[in-house]
N, C-alpha and C positions, 0 to 999 in steps of 0.2 A: 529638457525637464530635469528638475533634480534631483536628489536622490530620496529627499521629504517627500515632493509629488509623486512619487515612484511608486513607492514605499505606500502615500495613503493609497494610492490609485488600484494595487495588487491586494490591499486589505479589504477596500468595498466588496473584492469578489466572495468573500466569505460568507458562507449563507447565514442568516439571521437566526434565531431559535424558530421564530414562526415562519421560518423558509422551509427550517429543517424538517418542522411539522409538518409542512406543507408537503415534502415529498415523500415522509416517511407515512402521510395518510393517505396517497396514491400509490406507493411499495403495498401500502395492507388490504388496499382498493380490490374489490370484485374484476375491477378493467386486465387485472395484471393474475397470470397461473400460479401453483400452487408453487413453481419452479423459483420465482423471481429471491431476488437478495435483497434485504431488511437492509433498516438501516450499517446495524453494525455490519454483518455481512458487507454490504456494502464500501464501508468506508477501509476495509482491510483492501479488500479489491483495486480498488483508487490506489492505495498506499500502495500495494506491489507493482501496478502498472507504474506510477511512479517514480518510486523508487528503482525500478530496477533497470534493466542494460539499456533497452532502447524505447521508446516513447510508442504504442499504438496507435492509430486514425482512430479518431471517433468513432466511425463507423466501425471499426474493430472492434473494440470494446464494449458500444453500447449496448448490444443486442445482447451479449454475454450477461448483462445485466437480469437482463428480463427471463434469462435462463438457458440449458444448451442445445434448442433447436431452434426452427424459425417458428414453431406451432406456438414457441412460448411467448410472442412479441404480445404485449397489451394491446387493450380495445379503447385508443384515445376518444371520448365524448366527439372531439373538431380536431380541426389542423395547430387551433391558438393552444388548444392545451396539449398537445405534441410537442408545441415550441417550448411552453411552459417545463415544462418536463424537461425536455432535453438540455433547457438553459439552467434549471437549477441541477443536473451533473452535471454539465458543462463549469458550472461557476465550482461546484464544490472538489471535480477534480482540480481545477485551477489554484484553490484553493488549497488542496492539500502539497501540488507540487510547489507555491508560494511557502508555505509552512516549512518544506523539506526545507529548502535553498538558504531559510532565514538561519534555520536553528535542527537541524536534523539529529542530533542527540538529544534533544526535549521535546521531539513531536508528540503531541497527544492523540490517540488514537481515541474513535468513537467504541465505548465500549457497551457493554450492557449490563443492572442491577441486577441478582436475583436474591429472592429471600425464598427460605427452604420452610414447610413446617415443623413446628417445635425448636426451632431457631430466628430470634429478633433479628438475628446480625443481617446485614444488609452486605453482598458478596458480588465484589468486584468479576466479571467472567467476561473473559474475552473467547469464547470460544469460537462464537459465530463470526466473529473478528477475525481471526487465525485461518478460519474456515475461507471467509472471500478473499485471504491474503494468497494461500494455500492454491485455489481457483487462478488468481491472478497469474501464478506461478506457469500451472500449467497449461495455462493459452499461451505461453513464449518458453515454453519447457524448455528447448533447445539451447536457447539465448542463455539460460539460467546454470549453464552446465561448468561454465568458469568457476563458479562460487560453489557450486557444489562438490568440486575439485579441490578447491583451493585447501587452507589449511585449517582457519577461521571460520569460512561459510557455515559447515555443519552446528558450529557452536554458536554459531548466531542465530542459526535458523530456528536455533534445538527450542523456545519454547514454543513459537507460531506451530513447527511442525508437531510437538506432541499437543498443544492443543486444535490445532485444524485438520489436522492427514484425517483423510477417507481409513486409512488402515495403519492400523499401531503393533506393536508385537503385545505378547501378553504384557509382560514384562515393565513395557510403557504404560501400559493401561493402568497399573499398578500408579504411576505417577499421577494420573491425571481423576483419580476415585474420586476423591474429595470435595466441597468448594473451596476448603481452605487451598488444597494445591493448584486448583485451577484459578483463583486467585492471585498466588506465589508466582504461577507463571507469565497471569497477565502482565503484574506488574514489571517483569524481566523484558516487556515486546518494545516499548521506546525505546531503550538501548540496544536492543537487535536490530531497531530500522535505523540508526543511526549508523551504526557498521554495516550494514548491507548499502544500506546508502552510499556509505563512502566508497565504499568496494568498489562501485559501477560508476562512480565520480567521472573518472578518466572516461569510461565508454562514452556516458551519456554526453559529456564534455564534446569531444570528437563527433559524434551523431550532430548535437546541436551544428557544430561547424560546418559540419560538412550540407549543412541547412537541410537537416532530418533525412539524411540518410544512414541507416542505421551501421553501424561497424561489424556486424557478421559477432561471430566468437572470440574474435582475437581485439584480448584489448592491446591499444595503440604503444607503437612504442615510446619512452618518455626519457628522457639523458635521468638519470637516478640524481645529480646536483641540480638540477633546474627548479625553478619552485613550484609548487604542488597546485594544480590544476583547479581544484575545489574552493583555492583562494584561500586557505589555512594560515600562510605567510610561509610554511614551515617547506622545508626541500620535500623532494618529490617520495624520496627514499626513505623520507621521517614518516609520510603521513602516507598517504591514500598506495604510494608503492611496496609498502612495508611488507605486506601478505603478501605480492607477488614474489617479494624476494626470498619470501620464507619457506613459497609452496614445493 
């Protein structure tokens, strides 16, 4: 196959606007608890599982979906619409890890409108965004503890976490009042998942090899002249090694 065939063949996977609809009005559906993840929520979710050290089973991830017990699993109508369901995340996480691998410094993330009263402006908020990325975090908490080490991680993390964390200090709260600054922040999250991306390059790299078994904490070791893993062009020590050598 070649790399056009490839190339259209990973882009079909991307859900349609009336796909999107389609799952985002069984997310809002009676069948599903008060618990479940919205779109946006959602699609931060996908992106952390994604992007970050090692890949989860479906079955891992998907229930997390639906919220954090088994009580919160939905009430499928039949078994077709179970499929149905499953096949439009199925395609849309595919999707979004299709989207990292193309261009992961320009990823777009699904985010949500809000308009406030007595203000026209129409206000970019990724909150609930931030929020499923945030989630996605800590279902592989452990996995995630390189980056949180590292030297870079915290400042990458820094706008997903003041707009998703469960708890902020006063202090940050302060940051995030507004819509204009949750806004401000939004706009900062494609270039955070872009370095966190890269971050886990090497792990994810390794897992893949080693045909999904994940690499524990320790990312692999790599000769620092070699060239860079992520397929950059650039040596190992320029790109994706850069922060290890820093931390």
């Amino acid at each position: 196959m070649s790399k056009q065939e490839l190339f259209e063949e990973e882009e079909t996977s991307v859900l349609s606007e009336k796909e999107m609809d389609e799952l985002d009005s069984f997310l809002m559906s009676d069948a599903t608890s008060k618990e479940v993840m919205l779109l946006d929520c959602l699609d931060g979710f996908l992106t952390a599982t994604a992007s970050g050290p090692a890949m989860p089973k479906p079955e891992e991830w998907i229930p997390r979906v639906w919220g954090p017990t088994a009580e919160d699993a939905p009430t499928f109508e039949s078994a077709a619409q179970e499929e149905r369901i499953t096949d439009l995340l199925m395609r849309h996480m595919n999707a979004i890890v299709w989207s990292l691998q193309q261009d992961a410094e320009h990823f777009e993330p699904v985010f949500d409108l809000q308009v406030y009263e007595g203000d026209e402006r129409e206000y970019m908020d990724g909150e609930m965004w931030a929020h499923g990325f945030m989630t996605g975090i800590d279902m592989q908490r452990s996995g995630w503890k390189a980056l949180f080490e590292s030297k870079h991680g915290p400042v990458a993390l820094r706008p997903i976490y003041l707009l998703g964390a469960p708890e902020i200090t006063g202090a940050e709260e302060a940051l995030v009042e507004t819509p204009a600054q949750r806004e401000e922040l939004s706009k900062q999250i494609p270039e955070s998942i872009g370095l966190i991306y890269k971050f886990w390059a090497p792990q994810r790299r390794a897992a893949d090899n080693a045909s999904g078994k994940t690499a524990g904490n320790k990312i692999p070791k790599i000769s620092r002249n070699a060239p860079c893993i992520c397929g950059s062009g650039r040596k190992f020590k320029k790109c994706c090694g850069a922060d290890q050598a820093e931390d």
